[in-house]
PDB file as gemmi writes it, atoms N, CA and C in Angstrom:
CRYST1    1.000    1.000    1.000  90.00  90.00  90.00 P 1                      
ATOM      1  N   UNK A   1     -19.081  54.203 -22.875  1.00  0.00           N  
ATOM      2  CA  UNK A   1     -17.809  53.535 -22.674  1.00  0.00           C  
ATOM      3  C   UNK A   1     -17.114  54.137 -21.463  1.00  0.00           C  
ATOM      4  N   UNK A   2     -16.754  53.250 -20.954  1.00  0.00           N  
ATOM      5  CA  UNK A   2     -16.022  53.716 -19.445  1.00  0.00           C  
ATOM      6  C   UNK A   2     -14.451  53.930 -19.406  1.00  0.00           C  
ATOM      7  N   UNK A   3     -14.271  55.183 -19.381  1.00  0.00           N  
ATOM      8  CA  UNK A   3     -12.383  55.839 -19.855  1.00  0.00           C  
ATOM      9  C   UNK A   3     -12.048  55.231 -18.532  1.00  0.00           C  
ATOM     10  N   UNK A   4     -12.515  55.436 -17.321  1.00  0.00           N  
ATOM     11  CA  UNK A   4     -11.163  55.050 -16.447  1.00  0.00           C  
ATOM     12  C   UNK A   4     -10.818  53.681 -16.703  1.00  0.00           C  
ATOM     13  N   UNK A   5     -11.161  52.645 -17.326  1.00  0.00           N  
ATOM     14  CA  UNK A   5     -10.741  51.115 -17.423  1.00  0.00           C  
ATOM     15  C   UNK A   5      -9.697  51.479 -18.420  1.00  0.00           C  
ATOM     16  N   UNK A   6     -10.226  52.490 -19.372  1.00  0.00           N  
ATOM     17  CA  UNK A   6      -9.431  52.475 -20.994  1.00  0.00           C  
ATOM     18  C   UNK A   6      -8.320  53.470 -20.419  1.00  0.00           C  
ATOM     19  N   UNK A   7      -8.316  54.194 -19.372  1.00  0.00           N  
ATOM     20  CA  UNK A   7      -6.915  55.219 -19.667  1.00  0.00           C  
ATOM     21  C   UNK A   7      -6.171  54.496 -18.378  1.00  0.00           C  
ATOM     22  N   UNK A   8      -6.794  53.716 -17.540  1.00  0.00           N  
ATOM     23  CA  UNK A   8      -5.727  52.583 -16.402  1.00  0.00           C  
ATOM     24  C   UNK A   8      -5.467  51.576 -16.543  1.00  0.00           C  
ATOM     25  N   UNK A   9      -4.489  51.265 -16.988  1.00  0.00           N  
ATOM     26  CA  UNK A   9      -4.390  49.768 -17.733  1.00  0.00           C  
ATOM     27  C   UNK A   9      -4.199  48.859 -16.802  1.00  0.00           C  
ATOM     28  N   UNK A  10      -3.700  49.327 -15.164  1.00  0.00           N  
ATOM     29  CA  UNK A  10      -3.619  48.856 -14.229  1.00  0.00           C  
ATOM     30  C   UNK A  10      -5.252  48.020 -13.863  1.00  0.00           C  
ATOM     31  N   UNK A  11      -5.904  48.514 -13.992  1.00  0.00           N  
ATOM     32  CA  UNK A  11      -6.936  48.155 -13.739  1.00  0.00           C  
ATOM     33  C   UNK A  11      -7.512  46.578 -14.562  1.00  0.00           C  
ATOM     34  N   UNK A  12      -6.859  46.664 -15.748  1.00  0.00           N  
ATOM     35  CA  UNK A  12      -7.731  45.527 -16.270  1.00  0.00           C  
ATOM     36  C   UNK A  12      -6.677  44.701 -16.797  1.00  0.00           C  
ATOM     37  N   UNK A  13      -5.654  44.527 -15.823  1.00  0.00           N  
ATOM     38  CA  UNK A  13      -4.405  44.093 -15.983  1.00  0.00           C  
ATOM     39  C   UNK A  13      -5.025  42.482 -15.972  1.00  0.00           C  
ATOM     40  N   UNK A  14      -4.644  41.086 -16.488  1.00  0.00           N  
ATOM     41  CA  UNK A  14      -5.058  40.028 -15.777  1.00  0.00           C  
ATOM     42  C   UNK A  14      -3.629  39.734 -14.469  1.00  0.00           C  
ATOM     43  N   UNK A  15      -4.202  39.022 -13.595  1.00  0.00           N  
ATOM     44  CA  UNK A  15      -3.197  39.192 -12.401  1.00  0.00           C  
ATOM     45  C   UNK A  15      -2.939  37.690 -12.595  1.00  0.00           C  
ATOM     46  N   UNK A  16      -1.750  37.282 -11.588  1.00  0.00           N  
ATOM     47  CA  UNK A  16      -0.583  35.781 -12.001  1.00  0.00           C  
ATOM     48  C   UNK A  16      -1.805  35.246 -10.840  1.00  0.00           C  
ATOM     49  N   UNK A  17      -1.532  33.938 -11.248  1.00  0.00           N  
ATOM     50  CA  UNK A  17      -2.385  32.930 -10.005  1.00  0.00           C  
ATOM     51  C   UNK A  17      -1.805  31.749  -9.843  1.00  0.00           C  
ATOM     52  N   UNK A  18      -1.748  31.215  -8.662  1.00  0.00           N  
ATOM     53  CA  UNK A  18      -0.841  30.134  -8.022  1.00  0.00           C  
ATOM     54  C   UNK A  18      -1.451  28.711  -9.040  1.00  0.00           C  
ATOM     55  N   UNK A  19      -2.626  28.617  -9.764  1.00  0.00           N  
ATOM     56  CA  UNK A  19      -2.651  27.256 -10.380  1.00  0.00           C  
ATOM     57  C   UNK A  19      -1.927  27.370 -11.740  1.00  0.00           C  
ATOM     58  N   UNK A  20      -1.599  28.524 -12.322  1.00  0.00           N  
ATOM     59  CA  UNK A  20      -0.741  29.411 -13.808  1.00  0.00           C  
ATOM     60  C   UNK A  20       0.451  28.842 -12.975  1.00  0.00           C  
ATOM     61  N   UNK A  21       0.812  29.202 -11.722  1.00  0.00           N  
ATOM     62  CA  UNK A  21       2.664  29.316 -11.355  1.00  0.00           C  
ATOM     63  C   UNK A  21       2.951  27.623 -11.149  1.00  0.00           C  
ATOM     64  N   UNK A  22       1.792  26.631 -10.310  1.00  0.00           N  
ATOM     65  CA  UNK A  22       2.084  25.396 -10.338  1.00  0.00           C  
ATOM     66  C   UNK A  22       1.448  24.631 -11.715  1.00  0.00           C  
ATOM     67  N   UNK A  23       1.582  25.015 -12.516  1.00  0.00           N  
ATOM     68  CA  UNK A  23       1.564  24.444 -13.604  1.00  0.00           C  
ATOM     69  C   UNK A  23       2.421  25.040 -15.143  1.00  0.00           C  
ATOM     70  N   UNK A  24       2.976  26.168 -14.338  1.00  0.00           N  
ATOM     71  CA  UNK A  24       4.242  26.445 -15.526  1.00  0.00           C  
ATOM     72  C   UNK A  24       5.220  25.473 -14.811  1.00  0.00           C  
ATOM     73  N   UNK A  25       5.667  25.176 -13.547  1.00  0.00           N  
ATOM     74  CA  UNK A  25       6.336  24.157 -12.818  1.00  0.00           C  
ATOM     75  C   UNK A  25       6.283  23.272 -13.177  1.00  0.00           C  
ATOM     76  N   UNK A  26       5.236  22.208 -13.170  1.00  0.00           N  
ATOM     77  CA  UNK A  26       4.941  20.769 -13.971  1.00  0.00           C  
ATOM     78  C   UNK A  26       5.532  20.562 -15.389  1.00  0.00           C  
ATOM     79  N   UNK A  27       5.450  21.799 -16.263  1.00  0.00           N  
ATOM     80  CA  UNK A  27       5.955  21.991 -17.408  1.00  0.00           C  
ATOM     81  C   UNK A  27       7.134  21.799 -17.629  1.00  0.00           C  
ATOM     82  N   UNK A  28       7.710  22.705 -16.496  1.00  0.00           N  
ATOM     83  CA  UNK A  28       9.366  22.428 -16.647  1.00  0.00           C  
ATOM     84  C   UNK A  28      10.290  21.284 -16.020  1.00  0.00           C  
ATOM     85  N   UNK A  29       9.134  20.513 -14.999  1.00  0.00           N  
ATOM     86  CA  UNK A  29       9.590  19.453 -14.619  1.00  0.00           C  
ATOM     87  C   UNK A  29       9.335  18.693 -15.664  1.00  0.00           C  
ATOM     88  N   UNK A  30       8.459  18.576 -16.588  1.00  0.00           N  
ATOM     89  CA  UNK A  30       8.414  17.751 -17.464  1.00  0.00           C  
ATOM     90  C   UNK A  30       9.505  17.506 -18.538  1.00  0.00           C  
ATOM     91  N   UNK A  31      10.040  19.143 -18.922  1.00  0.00           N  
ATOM     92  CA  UNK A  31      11.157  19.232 -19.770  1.00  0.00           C  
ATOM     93  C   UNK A  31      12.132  18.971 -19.495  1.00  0.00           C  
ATOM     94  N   UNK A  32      12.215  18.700 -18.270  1.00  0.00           N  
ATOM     95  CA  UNK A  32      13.709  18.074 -17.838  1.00  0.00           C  
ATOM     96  C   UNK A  32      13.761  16.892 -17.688  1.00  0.00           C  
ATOM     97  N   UNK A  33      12.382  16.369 -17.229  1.00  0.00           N  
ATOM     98  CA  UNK A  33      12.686  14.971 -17.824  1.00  0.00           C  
ATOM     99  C   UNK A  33      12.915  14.411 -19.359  1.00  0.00           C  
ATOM    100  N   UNK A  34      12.804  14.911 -20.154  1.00  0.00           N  
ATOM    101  CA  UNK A  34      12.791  15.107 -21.552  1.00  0.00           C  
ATOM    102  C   UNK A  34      14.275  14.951 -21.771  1.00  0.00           C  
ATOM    103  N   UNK A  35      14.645  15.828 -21.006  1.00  0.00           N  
ATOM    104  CA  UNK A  35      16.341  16.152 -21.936  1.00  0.00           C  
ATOM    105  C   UNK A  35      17.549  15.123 -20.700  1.00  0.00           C  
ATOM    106  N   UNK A  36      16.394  13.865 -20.421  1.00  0.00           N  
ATOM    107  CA  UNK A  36      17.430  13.068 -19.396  1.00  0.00           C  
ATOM    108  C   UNK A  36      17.669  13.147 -18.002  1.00  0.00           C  
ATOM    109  N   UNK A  37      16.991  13.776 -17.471  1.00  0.00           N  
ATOM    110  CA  UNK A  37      17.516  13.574 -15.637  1.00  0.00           C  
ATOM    111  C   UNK A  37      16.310  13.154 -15.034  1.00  0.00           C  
ATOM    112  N   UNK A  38      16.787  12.029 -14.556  1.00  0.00           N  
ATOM    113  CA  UNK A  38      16.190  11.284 -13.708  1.00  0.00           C  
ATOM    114  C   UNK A  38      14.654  11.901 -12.688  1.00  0.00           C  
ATOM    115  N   UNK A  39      13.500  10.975 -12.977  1.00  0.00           N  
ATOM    116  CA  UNK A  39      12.365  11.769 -12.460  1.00  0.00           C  
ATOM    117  C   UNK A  39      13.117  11.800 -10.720  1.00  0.00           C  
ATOM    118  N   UNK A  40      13.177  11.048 -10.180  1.00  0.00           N  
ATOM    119  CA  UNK A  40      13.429  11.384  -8.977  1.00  0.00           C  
ATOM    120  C   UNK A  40      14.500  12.830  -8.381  1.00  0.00           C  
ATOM    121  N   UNK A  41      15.182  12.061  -9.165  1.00  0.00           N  
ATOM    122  CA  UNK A  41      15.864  13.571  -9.284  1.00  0.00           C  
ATOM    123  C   UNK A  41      15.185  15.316  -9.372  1.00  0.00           C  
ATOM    124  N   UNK A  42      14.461  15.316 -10.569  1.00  0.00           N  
ATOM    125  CA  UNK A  42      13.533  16.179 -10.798  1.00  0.00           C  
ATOM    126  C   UNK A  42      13.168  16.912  -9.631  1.00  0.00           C  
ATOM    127  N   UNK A  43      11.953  15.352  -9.074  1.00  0.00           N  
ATOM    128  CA  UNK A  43      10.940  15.844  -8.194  1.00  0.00           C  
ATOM    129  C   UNK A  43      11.423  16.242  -6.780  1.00  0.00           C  
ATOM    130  N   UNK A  44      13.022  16.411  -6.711  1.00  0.00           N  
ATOM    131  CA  UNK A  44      13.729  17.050  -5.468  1.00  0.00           C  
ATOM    132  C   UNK A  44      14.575  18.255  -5.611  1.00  0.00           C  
ATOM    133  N   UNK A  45      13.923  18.560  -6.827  1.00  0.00           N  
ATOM    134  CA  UNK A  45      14.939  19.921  -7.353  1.00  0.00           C  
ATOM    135  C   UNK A  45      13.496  21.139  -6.812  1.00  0.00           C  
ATOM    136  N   UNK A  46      14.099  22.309  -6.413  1.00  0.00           N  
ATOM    137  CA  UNK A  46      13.425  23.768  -5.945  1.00  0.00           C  
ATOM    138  C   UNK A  46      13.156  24.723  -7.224  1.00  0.00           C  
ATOM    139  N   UNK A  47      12.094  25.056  -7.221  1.00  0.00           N  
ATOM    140  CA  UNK A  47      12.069  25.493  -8.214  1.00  0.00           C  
ATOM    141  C   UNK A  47      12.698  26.717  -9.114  1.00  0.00           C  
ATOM    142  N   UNK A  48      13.764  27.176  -8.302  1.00  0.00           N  
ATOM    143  CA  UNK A  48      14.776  28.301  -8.753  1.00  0.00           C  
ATOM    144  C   UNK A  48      15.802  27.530  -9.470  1.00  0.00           C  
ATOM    145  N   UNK A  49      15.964  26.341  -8.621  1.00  0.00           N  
ATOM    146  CA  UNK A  49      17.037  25.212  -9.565  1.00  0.00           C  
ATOM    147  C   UNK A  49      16.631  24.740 -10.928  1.00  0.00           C  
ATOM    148  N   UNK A  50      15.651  24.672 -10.849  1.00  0.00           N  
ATOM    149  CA  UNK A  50      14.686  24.012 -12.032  1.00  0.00           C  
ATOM    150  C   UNK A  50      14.986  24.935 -12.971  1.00  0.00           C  
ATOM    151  N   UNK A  51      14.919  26.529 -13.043  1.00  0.00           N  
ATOM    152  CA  UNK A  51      14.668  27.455 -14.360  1.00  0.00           C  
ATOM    153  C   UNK A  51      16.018  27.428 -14.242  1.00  0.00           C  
ATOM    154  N   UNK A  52      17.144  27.381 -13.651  1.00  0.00           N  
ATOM    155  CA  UNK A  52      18.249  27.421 -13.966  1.00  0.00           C  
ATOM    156  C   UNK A  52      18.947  26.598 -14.913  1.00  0.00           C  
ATOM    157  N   UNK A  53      18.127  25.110 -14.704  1.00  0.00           N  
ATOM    158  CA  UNK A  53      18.756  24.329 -15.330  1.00  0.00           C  
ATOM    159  C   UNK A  53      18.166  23.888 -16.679  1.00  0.00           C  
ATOM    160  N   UNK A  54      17.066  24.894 -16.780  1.00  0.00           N  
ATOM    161  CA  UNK A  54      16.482  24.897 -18.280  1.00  0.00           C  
ATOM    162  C   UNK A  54      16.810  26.352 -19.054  1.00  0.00           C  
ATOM    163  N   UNK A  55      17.773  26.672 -18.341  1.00  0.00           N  
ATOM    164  CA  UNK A  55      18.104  28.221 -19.746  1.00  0.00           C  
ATOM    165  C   UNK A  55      19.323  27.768 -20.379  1.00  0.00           C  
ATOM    166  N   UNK A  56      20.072  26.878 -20.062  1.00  0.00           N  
ATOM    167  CA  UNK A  56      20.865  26.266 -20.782  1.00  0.00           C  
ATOM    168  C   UNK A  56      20.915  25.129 -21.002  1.00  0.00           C  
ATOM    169  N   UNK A  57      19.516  24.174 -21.728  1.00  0.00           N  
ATOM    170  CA  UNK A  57      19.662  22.821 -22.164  1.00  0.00           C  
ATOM    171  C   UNK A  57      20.670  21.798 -22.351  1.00  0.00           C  
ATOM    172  N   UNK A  58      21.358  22.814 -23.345  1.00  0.00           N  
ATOM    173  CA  UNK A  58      22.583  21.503 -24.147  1.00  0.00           C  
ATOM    174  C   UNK A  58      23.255  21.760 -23.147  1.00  0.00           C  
ATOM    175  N   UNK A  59      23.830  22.560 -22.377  1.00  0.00           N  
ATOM    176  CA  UNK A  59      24.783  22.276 -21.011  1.00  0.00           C  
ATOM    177  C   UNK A  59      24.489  21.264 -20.350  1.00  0.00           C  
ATOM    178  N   UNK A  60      23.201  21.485 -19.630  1.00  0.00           N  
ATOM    179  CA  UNK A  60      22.943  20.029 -19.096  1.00  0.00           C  
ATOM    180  C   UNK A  60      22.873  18.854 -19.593  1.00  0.00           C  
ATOM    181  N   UNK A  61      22.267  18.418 -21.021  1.00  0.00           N  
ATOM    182  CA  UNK A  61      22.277  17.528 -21.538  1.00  0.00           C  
ATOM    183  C   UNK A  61      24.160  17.139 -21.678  1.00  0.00           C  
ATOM    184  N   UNK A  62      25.206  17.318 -21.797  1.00  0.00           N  
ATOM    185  CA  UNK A  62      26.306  17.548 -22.498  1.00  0.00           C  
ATOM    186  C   UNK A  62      26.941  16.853 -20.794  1.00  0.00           C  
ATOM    187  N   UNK A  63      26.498  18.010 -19.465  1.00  0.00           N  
ATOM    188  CA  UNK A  63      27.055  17.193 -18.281  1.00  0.00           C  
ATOM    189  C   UNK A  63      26.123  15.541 -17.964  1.00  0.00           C  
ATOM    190  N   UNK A  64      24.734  15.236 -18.223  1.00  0.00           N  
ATOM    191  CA  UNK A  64      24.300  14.061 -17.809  1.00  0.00           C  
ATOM    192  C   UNK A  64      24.899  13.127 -18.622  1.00  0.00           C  
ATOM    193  N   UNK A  65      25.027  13.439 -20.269  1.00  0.00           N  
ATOM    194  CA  UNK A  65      25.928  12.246 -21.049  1.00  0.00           C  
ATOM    195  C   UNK A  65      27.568  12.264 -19.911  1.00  0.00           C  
ATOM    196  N   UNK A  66      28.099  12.962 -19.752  1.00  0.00           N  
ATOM    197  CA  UNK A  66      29.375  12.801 -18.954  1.00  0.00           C  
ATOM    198  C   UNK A  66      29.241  12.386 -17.590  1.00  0.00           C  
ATOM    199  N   UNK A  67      27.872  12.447 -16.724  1.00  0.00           N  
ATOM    200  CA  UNK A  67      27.733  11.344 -15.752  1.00  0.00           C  
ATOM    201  C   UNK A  67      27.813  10.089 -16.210  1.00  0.00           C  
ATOM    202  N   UNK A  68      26.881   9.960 -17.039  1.00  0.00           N  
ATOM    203  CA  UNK A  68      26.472   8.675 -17.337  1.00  0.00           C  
ATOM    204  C   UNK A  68      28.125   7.779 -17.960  1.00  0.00           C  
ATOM    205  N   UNK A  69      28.329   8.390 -18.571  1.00  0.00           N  
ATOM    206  CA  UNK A  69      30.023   8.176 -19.095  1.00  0.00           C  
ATOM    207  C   UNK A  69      30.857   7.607 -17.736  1.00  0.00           C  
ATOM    208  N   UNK A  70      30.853   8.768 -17.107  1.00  0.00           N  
ATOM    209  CA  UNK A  70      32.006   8.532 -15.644  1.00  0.00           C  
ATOM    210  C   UNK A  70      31.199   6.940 -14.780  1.00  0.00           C  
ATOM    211  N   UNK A  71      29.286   6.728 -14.857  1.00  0.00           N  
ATOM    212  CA  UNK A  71      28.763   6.150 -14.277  1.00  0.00           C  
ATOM    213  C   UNK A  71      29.631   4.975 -14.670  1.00  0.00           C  
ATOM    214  N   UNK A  72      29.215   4.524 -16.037  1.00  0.00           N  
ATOM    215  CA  UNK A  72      29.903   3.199 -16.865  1.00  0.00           C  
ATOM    216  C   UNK A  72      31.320   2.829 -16.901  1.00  0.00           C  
ATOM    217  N   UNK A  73      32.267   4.029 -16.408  1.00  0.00           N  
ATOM    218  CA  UNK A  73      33.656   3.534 -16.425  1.00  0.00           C  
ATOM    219  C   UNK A  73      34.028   3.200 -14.939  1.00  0.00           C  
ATOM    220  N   UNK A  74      33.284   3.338 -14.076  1.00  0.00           N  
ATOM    221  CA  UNK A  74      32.904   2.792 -11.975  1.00  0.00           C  
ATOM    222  C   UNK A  74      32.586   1.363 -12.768  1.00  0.00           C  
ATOM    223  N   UNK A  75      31.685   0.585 -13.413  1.00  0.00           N  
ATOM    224  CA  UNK A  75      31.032  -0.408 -13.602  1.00  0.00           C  
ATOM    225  C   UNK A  75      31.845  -1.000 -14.360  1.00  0.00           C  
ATOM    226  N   UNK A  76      32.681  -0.494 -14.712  1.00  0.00           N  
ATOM    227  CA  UNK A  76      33.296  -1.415 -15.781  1.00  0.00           C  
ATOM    228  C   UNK A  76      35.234  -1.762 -14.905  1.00  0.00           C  
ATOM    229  N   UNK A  77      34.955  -1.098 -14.265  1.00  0.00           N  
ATOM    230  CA  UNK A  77      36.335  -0.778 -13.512  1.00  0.00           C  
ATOM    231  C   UNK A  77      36.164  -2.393 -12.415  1.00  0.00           C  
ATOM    232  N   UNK A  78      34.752  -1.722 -11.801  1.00  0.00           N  
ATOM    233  CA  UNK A  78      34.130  -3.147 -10.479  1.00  0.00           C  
ATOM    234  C   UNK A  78      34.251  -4.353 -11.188  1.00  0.00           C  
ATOM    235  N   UNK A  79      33.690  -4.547 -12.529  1.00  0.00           N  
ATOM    236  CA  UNK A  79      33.555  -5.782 -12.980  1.00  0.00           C  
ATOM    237  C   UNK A  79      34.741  -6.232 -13.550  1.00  0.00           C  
ATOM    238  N   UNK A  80      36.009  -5.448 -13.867  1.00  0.00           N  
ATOM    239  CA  UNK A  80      37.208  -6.176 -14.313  1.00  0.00           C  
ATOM    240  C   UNK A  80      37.860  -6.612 -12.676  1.00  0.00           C  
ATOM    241  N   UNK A  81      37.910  -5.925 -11.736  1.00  0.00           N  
ATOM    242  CA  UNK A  81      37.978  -5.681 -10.359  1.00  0.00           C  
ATOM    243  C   UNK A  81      37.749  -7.601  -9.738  1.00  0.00           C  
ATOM    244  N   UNK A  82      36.567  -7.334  -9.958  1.00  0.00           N  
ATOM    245  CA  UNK A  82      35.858  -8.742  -9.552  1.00  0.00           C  
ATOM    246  C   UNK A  82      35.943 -10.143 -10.572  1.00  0.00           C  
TER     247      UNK A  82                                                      
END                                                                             
């Protein structure tokens, strides 16, 4: 049995890899489409924005119902308007 693997843990560490990092990404783009924001939207967000806006779910969910709210009272404003 070979001690330097067993007493360096450095050594038999598994290391991060760019298809693990673009595909924990996809994940979380996925979850945000989940909880309501628009794919386009999504697919123009950076990905520092992205984990930001998934550590607090119900926040975001709580501001897109209040877009969508403010959206419908513009539409409803135009159409009494017109």
């Amino acid at each position: 049995m070979a001690t330097s693997t067993f007493r360096n843990k450095n050594c038999v560490r598994p290391r991060k890899t760019g298809a693990a990092k673009r595909r924990r990404c996809l994940v979380q783009r996925r979850r945000l489409v989940a909880l309501g924001m628009a794919e386009e939207e999504v697919a123009k967000l950076p990905v520092d924005e992205l984990r930001k806006k998934l550590k607090e779910p119900k926040k975001l969910v709580r501001s897109l119902e209040r877009a969508k709210a403010k959206k419908a009272e513009k539409a409803a404003a135009a159409a009494a308007q017109a």
